[in-house]
DRENKE-614664 format. One line per field, with one value per residue: x, y, z of N, C-alpha, C in turn; residue in three letters. Coordinates in steps of 0.1 Angstrom, whole numbers, m for minus. Layout:
<sites>
n.u	c(X | ...)
n.v	c(Y | ...)
n.w	c(Z | ...)
ca.u	c(X | ...)
ca.v	c(Y | ...)
ca.w	c(Z | ...)
c.u	c(X | ...)
c.v	c(Y | ...)
c.w	c(Z | ...)
residu	c(ALA | ...)
</sites>
This chain:
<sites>
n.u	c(8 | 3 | 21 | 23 | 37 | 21 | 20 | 5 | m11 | m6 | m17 | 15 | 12 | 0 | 23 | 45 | 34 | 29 | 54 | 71 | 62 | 67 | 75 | 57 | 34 | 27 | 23 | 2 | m13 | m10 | m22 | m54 | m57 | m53 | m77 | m103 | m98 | m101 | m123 | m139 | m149 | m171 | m199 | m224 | m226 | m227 | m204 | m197 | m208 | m183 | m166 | m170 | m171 | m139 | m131 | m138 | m128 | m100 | m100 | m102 | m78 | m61 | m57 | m66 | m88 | m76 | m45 | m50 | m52 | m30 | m12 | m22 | m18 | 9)
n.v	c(m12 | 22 | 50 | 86 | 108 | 131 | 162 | 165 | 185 | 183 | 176 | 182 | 161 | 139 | 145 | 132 | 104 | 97 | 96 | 77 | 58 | 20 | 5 | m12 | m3 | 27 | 20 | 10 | 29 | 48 | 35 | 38 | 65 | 71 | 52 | 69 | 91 | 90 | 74 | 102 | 111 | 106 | 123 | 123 | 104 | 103 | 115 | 102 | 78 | 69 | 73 | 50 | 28 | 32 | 26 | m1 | m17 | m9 | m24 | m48 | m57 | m56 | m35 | m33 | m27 | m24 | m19 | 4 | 18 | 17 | 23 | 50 | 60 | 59)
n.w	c(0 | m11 | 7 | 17 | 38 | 66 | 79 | 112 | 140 | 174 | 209 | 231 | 251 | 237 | 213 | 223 | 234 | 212 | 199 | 216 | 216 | 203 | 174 | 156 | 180 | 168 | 136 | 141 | 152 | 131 | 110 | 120 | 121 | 93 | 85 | 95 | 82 | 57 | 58 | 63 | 38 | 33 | 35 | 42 | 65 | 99 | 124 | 147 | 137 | 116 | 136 | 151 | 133 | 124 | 148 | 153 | 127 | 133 | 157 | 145 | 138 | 154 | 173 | 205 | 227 | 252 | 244 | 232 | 256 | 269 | 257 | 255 | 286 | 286)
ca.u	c(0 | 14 | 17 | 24 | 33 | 16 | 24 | m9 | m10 | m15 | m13 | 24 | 19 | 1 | 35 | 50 | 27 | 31 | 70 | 74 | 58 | 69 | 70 | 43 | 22 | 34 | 19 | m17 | m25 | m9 | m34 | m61 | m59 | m60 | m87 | m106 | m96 | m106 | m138 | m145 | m149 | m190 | m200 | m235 | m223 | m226 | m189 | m201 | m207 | m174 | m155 | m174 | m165 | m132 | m128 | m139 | m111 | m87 | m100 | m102 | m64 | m54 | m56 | m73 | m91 | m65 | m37 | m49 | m52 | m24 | m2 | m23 | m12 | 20)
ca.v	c(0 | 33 | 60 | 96 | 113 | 147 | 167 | 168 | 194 | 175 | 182 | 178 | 148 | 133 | 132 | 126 | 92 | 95 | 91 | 72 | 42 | 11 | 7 | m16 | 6 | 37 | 14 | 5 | 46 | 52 | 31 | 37 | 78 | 72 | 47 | 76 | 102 | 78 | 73 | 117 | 111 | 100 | 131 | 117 | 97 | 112 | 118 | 93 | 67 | 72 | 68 | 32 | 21 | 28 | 15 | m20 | m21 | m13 | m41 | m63 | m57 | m60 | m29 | m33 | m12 | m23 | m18 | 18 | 18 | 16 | 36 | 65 | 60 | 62)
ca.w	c(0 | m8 | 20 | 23 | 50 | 61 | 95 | 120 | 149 | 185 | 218 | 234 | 257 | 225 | 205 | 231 | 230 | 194 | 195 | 226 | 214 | 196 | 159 | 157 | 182 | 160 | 130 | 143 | 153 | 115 | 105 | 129 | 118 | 81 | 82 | 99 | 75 | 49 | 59 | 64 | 21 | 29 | 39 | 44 | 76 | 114 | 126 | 153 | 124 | 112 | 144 | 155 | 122 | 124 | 159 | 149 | 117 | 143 | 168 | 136 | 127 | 166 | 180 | 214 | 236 | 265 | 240 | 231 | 269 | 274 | 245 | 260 | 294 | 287)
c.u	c(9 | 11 | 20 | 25 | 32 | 18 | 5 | m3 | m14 | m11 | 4 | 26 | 10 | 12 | 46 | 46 | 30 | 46 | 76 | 76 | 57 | 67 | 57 | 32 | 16 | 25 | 2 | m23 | m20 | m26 | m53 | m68 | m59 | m72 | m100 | m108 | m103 | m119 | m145 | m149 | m164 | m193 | m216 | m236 | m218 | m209 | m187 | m196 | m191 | m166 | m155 | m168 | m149 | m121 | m130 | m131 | m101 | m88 | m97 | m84 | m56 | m49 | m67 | m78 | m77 | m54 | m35 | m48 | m40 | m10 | m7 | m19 | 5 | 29)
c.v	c(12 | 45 | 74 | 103 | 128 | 147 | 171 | 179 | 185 | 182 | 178 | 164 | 138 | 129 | 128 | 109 | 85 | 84 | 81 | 54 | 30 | 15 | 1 | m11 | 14 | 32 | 13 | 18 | 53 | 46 | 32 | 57 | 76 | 62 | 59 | 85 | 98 | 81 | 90 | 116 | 114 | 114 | 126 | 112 | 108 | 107 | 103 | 75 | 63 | 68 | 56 | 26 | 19 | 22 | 5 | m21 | m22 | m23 | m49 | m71 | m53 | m51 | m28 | m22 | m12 | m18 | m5 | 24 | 24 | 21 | 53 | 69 | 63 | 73)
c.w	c(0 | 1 | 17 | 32 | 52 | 82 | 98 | 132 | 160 | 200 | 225 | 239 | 245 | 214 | 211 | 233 | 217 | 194 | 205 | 225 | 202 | 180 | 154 | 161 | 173 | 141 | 131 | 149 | 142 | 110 | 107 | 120 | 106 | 74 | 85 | 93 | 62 | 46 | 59 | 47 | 22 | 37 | 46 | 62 | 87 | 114 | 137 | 145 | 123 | 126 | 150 | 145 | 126 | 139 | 157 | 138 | 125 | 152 | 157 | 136 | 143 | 175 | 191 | 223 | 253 | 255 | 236 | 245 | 275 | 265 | 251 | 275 | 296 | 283)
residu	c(UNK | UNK | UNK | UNK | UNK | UNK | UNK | UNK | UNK | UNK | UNK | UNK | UNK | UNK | UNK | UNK | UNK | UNK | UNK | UNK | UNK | UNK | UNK | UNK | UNK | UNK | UNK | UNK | UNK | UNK | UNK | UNK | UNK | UNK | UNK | UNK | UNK | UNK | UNK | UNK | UNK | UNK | UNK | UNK | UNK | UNK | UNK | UNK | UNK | UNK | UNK | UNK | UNK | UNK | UNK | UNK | UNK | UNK | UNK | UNK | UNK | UNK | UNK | UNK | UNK | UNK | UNK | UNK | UNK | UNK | UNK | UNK | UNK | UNK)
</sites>
C-alpha cells in the first residue's frame, strides 16, 4: 500500500505518545488515523458513524481497547 506522510497538529503529551511508542504501536494509530480520514470522504455519515467504524477495523487488525489503553497511558 502506498503512503504519504503529512504533519498533524496535536497536543504535546500526545507526541509525546506519538514518538514514545513502539514501531508496531506507531503502526496501528498510523493506520487507525488514516482509516478515519478515509472514511470523512461519505460526507453523508454522522462523525459518530465514522469513528465506530473505524474503531472495529482497528479491533479487527489487533488494536485493542487495552492496548490503546495503554499507549495513552504512557
Amino acid at each position: 500500500m502506498e503512503v504519504q506522510e503529512i504533519t498533524i497538529r496535536v497536543t504535546p503529551d500526545a507526541a509525546l505518545i506519538y514518538q514514545s511508542a513502539s514501531e508496531q504501536e506507531r503502526y496501528k494509530l498510523d493506520a487507525l488515523l488514516s482509516l478515519w480520514l478515509n472514511q470523512m470522504k461519505e460526507p453523508s455519515r454522522s462523525l459518530q458513524d465514522i469513528m465506530y467504524e473505524a474503531s472495529e477495523e482497528a479491533q479487527s487488525r489487533g488494536l485493542t481497547p487495552e492496548i490503546l489503553k495503554e499507549i495513552m497511558d504512557e
